[in-house]
C-alpha distance (Angstrom), angle and dihedral (degrees) to the residues before:
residue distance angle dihedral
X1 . . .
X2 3.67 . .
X3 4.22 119.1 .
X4 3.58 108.8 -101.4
X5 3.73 110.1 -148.0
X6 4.26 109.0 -127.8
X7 3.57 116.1 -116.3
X8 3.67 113.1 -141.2
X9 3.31 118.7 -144.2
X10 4.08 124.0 -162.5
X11 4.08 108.1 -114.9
X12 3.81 118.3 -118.5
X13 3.87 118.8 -143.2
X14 3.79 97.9 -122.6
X15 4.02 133.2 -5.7
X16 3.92 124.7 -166.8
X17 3.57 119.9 -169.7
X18 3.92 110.0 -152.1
X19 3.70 116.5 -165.6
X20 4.05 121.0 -134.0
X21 3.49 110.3 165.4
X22 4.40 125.3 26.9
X23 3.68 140.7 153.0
X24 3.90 93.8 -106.2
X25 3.84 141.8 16.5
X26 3.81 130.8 -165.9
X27 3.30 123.0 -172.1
X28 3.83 101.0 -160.4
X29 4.02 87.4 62.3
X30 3.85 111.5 121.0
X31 4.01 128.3 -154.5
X32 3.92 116.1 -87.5
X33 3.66 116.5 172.0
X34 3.49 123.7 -34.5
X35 3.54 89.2 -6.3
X36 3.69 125.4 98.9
X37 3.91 127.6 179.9
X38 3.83 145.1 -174.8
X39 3.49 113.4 -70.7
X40 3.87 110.0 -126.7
X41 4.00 105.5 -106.0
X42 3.72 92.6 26.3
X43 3.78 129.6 110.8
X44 4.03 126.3 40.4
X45 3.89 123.2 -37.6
X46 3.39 132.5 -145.1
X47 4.00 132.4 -145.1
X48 3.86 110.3 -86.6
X49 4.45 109.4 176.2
X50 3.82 85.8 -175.8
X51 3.43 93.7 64.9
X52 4.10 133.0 60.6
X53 3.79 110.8 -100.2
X54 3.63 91.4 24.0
X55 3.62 106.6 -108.8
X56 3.13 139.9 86.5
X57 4.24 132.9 -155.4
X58 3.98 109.6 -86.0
X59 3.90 84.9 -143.3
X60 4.08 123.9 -172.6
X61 4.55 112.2 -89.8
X62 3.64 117.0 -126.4
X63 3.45 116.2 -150.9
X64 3.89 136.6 166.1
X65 3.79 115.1 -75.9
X66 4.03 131.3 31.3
X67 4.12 139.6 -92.9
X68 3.71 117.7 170.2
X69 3.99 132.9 -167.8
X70 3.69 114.8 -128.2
X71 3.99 124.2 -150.5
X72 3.44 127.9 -178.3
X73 4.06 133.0 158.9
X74 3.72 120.0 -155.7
X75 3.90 108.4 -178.6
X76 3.51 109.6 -47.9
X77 3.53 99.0 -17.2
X78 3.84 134.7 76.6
X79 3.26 133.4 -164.6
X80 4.49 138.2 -167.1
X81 4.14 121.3 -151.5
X82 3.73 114.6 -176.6
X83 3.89 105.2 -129.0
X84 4.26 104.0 -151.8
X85 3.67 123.4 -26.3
X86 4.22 114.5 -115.8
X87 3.59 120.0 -116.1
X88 3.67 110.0 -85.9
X89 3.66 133.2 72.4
X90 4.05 90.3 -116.8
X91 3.91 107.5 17.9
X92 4.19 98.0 90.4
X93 4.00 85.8 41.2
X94 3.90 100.3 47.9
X95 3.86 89.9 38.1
X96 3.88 86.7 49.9
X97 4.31 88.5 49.3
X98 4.50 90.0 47.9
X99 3.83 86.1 51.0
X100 4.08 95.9 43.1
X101 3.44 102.3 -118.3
X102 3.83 130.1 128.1
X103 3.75 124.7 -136.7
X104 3.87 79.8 -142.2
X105 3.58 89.5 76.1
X106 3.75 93.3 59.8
X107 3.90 118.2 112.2
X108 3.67 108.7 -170.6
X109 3.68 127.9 -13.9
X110 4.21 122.6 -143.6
X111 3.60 117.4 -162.0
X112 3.54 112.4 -149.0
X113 4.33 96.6 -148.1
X114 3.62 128.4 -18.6
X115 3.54 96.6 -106.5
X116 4.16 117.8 134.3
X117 3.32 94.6 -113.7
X118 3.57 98.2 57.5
X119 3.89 98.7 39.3
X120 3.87 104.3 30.8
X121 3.76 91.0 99.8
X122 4.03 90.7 59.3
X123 4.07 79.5 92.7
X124 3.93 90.2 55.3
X125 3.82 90.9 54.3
X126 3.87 94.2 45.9
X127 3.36 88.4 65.2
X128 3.49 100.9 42.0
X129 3.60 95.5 49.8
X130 3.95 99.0 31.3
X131 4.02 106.1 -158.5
X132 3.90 105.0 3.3
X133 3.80 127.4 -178.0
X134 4.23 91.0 -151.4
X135 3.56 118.0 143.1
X136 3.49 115.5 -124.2
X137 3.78 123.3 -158.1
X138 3.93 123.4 -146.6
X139 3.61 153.8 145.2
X140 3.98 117.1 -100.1
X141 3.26 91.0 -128.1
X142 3.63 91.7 50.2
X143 4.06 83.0 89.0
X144 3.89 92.8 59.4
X145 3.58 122.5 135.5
X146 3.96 109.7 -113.0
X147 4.47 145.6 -171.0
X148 3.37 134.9 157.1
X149 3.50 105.0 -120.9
X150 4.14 109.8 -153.3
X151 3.70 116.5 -172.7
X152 3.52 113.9 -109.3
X153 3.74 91.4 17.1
X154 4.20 135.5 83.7
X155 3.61 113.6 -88.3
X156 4.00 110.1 -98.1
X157 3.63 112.4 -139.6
X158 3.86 112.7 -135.7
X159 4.15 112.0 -145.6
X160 3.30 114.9 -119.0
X161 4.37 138.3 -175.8
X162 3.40 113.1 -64.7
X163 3.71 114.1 -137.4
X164 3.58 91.1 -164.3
X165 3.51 99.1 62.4
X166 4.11 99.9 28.1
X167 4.00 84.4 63.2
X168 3.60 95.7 34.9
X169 3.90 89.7 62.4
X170 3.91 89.2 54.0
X171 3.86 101.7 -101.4
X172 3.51 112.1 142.7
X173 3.61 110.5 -128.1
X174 4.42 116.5 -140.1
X175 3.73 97.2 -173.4
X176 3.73 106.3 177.4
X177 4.41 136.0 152.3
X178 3.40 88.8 -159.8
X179 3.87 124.3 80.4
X180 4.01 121.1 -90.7
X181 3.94 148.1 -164.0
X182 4.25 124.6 -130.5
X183 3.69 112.9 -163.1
X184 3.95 106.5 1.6
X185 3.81 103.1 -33.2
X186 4.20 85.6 -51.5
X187 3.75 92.8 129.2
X188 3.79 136.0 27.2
X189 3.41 118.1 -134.7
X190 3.77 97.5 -165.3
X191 3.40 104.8 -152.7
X192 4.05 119.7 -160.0
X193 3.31 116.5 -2.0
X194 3.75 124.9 -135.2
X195 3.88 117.9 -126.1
X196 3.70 109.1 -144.1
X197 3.90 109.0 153.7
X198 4.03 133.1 81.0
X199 3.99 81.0 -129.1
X200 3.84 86.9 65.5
X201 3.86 101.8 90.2
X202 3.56 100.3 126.2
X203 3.99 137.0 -160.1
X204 3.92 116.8 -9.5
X205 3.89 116.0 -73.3
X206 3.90 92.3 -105.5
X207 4.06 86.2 82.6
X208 3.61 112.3 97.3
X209 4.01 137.7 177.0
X210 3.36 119.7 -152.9
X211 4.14 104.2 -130.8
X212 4.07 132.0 178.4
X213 3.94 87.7 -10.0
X214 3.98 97.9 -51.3
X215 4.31 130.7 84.5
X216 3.60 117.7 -119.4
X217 4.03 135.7 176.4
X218 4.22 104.9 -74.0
X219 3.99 95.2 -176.4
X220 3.78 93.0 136.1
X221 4.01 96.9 45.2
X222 3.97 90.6 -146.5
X223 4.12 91.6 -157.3
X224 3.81 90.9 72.3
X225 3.79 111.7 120.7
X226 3.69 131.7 144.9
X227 3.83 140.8 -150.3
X228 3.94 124.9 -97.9
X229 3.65 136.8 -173.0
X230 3.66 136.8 164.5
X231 3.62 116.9 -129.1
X232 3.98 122.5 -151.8
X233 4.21 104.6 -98.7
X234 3.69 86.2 -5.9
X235 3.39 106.2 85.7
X236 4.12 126.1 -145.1
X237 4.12 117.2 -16.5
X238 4.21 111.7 -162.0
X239 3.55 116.3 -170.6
X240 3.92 113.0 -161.6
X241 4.11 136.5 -172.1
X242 3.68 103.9 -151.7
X243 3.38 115.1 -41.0
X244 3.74 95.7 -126.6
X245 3.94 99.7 -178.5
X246 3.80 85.2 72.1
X247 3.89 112.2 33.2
X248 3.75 126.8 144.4
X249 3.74 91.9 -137.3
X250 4.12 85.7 72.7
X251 3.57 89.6 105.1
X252 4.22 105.1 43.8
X253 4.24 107.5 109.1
């Protein structure tokens, strides 16, 4: 195996993740450890007639795929980058308004793959933010053409960014393979990953990318990257999508 030179990243002082968008939420959940949740009863309500006091809780959607809120303070300065974007046109956005925080406060956004579920809500933040100058980090193949082919059934086409639109609302696209720094070499955008291990077989074969005009097998969706930082007496924090090169779901036909 080849040396791989370390890249060193400058520490930040503190880093919180917040999450936006996830497969599941429960209200009843309590903190333990790092992790700290909505209390039940807290957060905007909404009218409710059908129910006594009229009003009801204006609780947080879950909805399949991920989008994550990161914080991180560097001296006197702190900064947010959205981490993938949910599903839905209006999930990451209305999840973002029951938890208080504005989109407008974003920095840069990095999209782990280009899979729907990860970049639907894109469309939510275009028209939050209207024409927006954010960078936003990604994988070229992130823009691939994708379906999940089943045998005996139709291809089904799976959604993916569109460049067209993404630039068209001002967003300043830094598509790159090859790993990358946001804000002064405070975070590690990772960039493609290699896949190195037996273990690393990836989605089932059914997944296909469309590439140079012709559909081939896409089990180890090469665009995944993920996030890092290294907090002060913390040590390293690595912030993932899915992880594809090693998914249980690589034997489903």
């Amino acid at each position: 195996m080849a040396d791989v030179e370390p890249i060193a990243l400058e520490p930040v002082d503190a880093l919180t993740i917040t999450t936006l968008v996830d497969n599941l939420t429960d209200l009843l959940l309590v903190d333990e450890g790092p992790a700290v949740r909505p209390k039940i009863g807290s957060g905007p309500r909404v009218p409710a007639r059908a129910l006594e006091g009229g009003e009801a809780f204006d609780a947080l959607r879950a909805e399949h795929g991920f989008a994550a809120l990161v914080t991180f303070s560097r001296g006197d300065s702190e900064h947010r980058v959205l981490f993938d974007t949910g599903i839905s046109p209006d999930g990451l956005v209305e999840n973002m308004r029951r938890l208080e925080l504005s989109p407008r406060d974003v920095e840069a956004i990095v999209l782990s793959h280009g899979h729907f579920d990860h970049v639907g809500g894109m469309e939510g933040l275009i028209r939050e933010l209207g024409s927006s100058e954010l960078p936003v980090f990604l994988h070229p193949e992130a823009w691939s053409r994708r379906r999940i082919a089943l045998p005996g059934r139709e291809p089904v086409p799976i959604a993916s960014p569109s460049r067209h639109a993404i630039e068209g609302a001002g967003f300043e696209i830094a598509e790159r393979r090859e790993p990358s720094f946001v804000f002064d070499g405070a975070l590690l955008v990772t960039g493609e990953v290699d896949r190195m291990t037996s273990y690393e077989q990836g989605l089932a074969p059914s997944h296909q990318a469309c590439r140079h005009g012709e559909w081939h097998p896409d089990q180890l969706v090469l665009d995944d990257q993920a996030l890092v930082a290294n907090v002060k007496g913390k040590g390293l924090v690595v912030l993932t999508g899915c992880g594809h090169a090693a998914s249980s779901t690589r034997s489903a036909t």
